[in-house]
C-alpha positions in Angstrom: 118.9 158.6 51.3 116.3 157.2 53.0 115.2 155.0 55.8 112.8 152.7 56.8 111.8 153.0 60.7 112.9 149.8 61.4 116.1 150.3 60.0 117.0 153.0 62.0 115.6 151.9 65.2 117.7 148.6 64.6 120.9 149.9 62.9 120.3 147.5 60.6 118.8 147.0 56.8 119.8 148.4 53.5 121.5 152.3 53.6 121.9 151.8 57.1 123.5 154.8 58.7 127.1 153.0 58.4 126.9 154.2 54.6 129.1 157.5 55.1 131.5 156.6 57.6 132.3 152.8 56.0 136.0 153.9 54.7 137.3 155.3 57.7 138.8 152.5 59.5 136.7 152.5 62.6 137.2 149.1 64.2 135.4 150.1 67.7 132.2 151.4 66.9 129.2 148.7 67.3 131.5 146.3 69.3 131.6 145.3 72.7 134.0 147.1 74.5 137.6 145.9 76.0 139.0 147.6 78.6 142.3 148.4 78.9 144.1 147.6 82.1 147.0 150.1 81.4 147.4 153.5 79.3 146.6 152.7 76.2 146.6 155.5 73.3 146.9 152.8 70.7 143.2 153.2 71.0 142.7 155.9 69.7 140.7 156.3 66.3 140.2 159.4 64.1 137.5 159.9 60.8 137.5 162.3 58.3 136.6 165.4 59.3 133.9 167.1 56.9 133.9 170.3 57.4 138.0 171.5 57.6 136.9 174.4 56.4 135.3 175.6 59.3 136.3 176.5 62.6 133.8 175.2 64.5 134.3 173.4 68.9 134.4 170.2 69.7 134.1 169.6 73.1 134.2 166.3 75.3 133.9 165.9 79.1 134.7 162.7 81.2 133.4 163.4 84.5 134.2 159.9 86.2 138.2 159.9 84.8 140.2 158.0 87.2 143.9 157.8 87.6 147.0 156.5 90.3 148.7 159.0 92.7 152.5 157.7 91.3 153.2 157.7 95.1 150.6 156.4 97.2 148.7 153.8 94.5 145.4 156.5 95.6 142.6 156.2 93.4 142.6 160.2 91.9 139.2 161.1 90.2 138.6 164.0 87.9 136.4 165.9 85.3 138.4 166.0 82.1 137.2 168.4 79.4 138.8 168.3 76.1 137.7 171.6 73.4 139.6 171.3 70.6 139.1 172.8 66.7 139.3 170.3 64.5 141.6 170.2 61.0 141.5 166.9 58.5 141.0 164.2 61.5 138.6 164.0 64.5 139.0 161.6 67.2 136.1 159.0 67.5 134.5 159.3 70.8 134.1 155.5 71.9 137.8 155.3 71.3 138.5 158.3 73.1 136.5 157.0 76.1 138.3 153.9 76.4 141.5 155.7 76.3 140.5 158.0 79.0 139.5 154.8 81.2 143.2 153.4 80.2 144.2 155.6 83.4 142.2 153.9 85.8 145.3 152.0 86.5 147.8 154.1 85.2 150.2 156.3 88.1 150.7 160.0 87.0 150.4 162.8 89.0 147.2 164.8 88.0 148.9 167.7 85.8 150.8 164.8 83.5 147.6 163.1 83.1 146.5 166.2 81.2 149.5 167.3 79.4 149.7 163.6 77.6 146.3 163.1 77.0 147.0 166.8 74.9 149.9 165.6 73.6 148.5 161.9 72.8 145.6 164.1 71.3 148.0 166.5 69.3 150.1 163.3 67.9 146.7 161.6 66.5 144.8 164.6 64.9 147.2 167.3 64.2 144.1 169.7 65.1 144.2 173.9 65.1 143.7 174.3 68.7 143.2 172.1 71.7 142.8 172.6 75.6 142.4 170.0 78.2 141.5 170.6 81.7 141.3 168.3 84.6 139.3 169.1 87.7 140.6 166.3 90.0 138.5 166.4 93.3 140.1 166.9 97.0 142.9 164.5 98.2 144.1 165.7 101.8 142.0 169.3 101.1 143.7 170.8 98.6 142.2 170.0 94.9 144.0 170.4 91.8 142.6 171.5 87.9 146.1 171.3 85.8 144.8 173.4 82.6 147.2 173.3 79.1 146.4 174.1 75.8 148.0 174.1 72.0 147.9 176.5 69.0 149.4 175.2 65.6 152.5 177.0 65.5 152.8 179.7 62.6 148.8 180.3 62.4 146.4 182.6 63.9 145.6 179.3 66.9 148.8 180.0 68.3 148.2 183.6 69.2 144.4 181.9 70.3 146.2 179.7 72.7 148.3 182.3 74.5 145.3 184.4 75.1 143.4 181.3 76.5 146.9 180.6 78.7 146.6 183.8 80.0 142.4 184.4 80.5 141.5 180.7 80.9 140.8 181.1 84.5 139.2 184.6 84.6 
């Protein structure tokens, strides 16, 4: 396939790169984006992902998350990562990014924040392996970095995630 210059530098024009992804049901991708003002993983988007066959990372980080303490109403601010192997689905980034912002005014102490954003994760890709980490920064000197993780049950990424459990901080 091939592309003209200005094409490519306006996303535009015929064969555009849209071509290959057209089927997938993406609704978020070259839109304007609407926040959420409250957890929202009705958000979240997968594609088909091209390669099953291969075991290969994918690996997001969110350095400006933002959450609620549950308690106080305190703004809590973290680094999320997210490394997950991928199976048949992937998650779309743009819609993973306004999920993650969905918290901004959402109250959950820091180590539910990451255990649903795994489990949300789990429910919409069914992958082989994830792990999500937040590194939430000081509140009253003491700092907090909740770490879980998942291996398909059965298959060689469940005896993966009990080794990362147990070396994931070494």
């Amino acid at each position: 396939m091939s592309f003209s210059s200005d094409a490519v530098r306006s996303g535009h024009g015929e064969g555009a790169f849209s071509d290959s992804r057209s089927g997938e049901g993406l609704s978020l991708l070259g839109r304007t984006a609407e926040y959420c003002r409250d957890y929202a993983p009705e958000v979240l988007e997968t594609f088909t992902n091209k390669h099953p066959d291969n075991d290969y990372w994918v690996r997001f980080n969110c350095p400006e998350f933002t959450s609620l303490c549950p308690i106080t109403g305190q703004p809590d601010f973290a680094e999320i990562r997210i490394s997950y192997l991928p199976d048949r689905k992937m998650v779309e980034s743009k819609s993973l990014k306004l999920y993650l912002f969905s918290f901004r005014n959402h109250g959950d102490f820091h180590e539910d924040c990451v255990n649903v954003i795994m489990k949300d994760l789990i429910r919409l890709m069914e992958p082989k392996y994830i792990e999500v980490t937040g590194i939430f920064t000081p509140r009253g000197g003491i700092s907090i970095w909740p770490y879980a993780n998942y291996g398909r049950p059965g298959t060689e990424y469940e005896e993966l995630a009990r080794y990362r459990m147990r070396h994931h901080d070494l």
